[in-house]
C-alpha distance (Angstrom), angle and dihedral (degrees) to the residues before:
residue distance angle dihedral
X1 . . .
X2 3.83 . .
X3 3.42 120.5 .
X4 4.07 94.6 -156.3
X5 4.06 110.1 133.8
X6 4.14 90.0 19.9
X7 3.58 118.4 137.1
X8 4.00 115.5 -168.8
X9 3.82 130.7 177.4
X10 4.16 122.8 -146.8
X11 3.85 113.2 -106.8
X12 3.87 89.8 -176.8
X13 3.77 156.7 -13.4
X14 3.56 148.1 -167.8
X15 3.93 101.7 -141.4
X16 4.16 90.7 53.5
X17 3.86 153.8 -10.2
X18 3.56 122.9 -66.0
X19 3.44 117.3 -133.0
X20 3.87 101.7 -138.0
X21 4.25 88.9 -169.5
X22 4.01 87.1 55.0
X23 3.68 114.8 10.7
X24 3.75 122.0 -177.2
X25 3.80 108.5 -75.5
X26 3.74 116.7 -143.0
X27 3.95 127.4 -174.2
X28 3.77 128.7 -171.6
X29 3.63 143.4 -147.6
X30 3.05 126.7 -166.9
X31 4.17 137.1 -177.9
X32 4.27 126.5 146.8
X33 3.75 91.6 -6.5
X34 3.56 101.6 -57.7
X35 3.70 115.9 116.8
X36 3.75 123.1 -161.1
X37 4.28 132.8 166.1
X38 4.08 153.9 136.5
X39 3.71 123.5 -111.8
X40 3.86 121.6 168.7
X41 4.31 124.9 170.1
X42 3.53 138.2 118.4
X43 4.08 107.5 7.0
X44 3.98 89.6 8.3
X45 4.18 142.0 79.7
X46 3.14 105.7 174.4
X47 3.99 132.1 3.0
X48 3.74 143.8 165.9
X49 3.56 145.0 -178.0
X50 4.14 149.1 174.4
X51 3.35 140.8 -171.1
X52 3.98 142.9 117.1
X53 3.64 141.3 -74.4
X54 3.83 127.5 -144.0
X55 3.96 102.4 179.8
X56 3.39 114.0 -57.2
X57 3.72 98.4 -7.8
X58 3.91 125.3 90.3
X59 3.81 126.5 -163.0
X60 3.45 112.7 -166.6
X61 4.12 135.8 166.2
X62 3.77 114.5 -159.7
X63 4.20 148.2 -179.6
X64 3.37 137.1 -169.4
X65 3.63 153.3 179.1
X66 4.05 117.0 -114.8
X67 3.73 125.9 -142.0
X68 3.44 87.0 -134.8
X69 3.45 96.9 56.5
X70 3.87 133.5 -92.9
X71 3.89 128.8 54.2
X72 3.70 133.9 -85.8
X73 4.19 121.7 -162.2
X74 3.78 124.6 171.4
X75 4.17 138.4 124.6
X76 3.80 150.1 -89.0
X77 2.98 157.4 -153.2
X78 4.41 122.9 -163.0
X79 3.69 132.3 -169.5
X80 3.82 104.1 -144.5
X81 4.26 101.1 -143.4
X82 4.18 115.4 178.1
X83 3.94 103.8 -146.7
X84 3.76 125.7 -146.1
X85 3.75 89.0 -82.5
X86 3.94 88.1 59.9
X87 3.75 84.7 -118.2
X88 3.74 100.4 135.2
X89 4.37 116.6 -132.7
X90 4.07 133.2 -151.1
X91 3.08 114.4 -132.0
X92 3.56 108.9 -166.8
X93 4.12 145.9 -164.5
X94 4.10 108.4 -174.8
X95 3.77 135.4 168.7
X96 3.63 132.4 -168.0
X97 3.97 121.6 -120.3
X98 3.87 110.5 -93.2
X99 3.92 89.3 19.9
X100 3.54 122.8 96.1
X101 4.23 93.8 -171.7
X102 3.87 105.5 110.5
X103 3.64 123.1 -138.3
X104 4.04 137.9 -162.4
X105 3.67 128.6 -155.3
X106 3.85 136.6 174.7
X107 3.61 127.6 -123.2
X108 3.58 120.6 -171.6
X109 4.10 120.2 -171.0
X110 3.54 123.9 -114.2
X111 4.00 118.5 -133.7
């Protein structure tokens, strides 16, 4: 499993609304275990992240720029799933810097 070249699109979260019209877009690199990428979408214009992957675990730190103004950082952890489709899915536990409240949102791949 490698998830460089994947693109995958948020199908829901705990810490706000998913905009089904223009989900959060998220696209992975991937080389040696380290994983790195952009996304931007619904609440977001520009984000990035990096971190490492040791099998179906992903540790990432991330920041990014919201549409309503200001900038939001924090880390993750993902559970990389492969549905019956073989499309693979994130799922995901997250908190903010400075907050302690954990999150969880759903990432599905796009083929």
């Amino acid at each position: 499993m490698n998830l460089n070249g994947r693109k995958f699109v948020m199908v829901s979260s705990t810490a706000s609304e998913v905009d089904q019209d223009s989900p959060t877009e998220f696209r992975y690199e991937e080389s040696g275990g380290v994983v790195w990428g952009s996304y931007t979408g619904d609440t977001v214009t520009h984000g990035r992240f990096v971190g490492t992957r040791d099998g179906d675990l992903v540790s990432i730190s991330y920041v990014h720029a919201l549409k309503a103004g200001g900038t939001a950082a924090g880390q993750s952890s993902s559970r990389i799933e492969t549905g019956d489709d073989g499309l693979l899915r994130l799922v995901e536990e997250f908190s903010f810097d400075g907050d302690d409240t954990v999150h969880v949102s759903v990432c599905r791949e796009v083929a």
